[in-house]
C-alpha positions as CSV (number, residue, x, y, z in Angstrom):
1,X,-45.1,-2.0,17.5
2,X,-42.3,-4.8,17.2
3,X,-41.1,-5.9,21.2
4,X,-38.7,-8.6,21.3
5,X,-37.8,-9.8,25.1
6,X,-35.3,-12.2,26.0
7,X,-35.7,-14.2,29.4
8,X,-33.1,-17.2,30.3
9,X,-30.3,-15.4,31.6
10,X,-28.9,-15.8,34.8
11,X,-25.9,-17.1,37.2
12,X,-23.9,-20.2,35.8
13,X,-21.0,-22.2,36.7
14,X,-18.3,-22.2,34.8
15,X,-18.8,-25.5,32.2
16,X,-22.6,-24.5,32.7
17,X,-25.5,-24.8,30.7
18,X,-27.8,-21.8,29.9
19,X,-30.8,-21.1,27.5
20,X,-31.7,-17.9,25.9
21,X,-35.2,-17.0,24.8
22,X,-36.3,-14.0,22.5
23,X,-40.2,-13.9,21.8
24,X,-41.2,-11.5,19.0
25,X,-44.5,-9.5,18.8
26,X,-46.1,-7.3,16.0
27,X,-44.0,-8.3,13.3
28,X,-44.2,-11.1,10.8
29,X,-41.8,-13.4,13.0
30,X,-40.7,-15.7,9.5
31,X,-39.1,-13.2,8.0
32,X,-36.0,-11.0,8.3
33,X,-32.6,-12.5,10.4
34,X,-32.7,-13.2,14.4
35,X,-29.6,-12.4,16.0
36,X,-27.9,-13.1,19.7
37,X,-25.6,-10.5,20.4
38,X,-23.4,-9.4,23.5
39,X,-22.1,-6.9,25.7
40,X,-19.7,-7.7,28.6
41,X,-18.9,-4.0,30.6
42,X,-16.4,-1.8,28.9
43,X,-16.6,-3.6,25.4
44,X,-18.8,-2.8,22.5
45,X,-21.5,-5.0,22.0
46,X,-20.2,-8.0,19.3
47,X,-21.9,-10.5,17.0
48,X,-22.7,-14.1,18.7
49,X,-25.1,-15.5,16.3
50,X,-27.6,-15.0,13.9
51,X,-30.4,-17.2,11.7
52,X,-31.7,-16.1,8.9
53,X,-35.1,-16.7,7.5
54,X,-34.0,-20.0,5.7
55,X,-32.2,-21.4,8.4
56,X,-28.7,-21.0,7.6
57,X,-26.9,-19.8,10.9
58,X,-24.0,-17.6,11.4
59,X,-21.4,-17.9,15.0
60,X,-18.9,-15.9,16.2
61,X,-15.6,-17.7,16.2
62,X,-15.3,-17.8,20.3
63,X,-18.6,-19.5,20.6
64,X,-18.6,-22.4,17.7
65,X,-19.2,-25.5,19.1
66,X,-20.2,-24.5,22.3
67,X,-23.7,-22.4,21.3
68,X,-26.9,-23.1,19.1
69,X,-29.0,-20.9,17.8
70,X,-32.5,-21.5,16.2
71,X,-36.0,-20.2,15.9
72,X,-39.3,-22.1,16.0
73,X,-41.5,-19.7,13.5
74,X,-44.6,-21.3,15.3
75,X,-44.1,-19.8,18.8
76,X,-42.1,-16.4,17.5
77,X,-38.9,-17.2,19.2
78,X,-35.8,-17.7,18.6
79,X,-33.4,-19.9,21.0
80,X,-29.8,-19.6,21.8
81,X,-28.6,-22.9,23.4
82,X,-25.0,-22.0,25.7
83,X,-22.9,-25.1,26.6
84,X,-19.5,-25.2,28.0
85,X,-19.8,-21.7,29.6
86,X,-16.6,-19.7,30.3
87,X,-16.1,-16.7,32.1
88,X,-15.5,-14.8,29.4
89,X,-18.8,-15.2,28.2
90,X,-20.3,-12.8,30.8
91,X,-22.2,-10.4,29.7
92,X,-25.6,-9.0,28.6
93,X,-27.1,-10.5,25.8
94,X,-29.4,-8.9,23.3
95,X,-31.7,-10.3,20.6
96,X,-31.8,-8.3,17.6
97,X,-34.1,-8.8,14.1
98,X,-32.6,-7.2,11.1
99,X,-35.4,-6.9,8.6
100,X,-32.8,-5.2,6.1
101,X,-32.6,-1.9,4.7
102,X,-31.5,-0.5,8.3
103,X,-34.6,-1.5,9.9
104,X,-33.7,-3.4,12.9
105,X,-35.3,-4.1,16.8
106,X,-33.4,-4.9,19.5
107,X,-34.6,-6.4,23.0
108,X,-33.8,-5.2,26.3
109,X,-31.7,-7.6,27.2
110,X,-30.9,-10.4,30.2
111,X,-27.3,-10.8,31.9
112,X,-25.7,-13.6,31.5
113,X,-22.7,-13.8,34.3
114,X,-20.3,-17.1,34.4
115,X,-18.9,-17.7,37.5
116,X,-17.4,-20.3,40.8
């Protein structure tokens, strides 16, 4: 049974600092692409970022240079680093792992809400 569960989320300033953290059980963590995706209410849930098994990394164009995504293979988790948060960035974030071939699991996830 694969279970991914994200923790980190939370209430931020705006300009804020926030870190995202997806631990994945009963798969082979390594393989397959870890993703960060969002939904903010009344909006379909959209790409942030994604790291595929050999590092190469993928952002959505309203988060480059502000977020960093990575994965430490060793500890099953994957990481998304959120600087320079905006209001706009509110939402609930969900980590995802895409083994291909339509086989994906997705985490519960944790609110994220950017605000004075």
């Amino acid at each position: 049974q694969v279970q991914l569960v994200e923790s980190g989320g939370g209430l931020v300033q705006p300009g804020g600092s926030l870190r995202l953290s997806c631990v994945a059980s009963g798969t082979t963590f390594s393989s397959g692409t870890m993703g960060w995706y969002r939904q903010a209410p009344g909006k379909q849930r959209e790409l942030v970022a994604v790291i595929r098994s050999g590092g190469t990394t993928t952002y959505a164009d309203s988060v480059k240079g502000r977020f960093t995504i990575s994965r430490d293979n060793a500890k099953n988790t994957v990481y998304l680093q959120m600087n320079s948060l905006k209001p706009e960035d509110t939402a609930v974030y969900y980590c995802d792992k895409d083994l291909g071939f339509g086989i994906r699991y997705w985490g519960q996830g944790t609110q994220v809400t950017v605000s004075s």
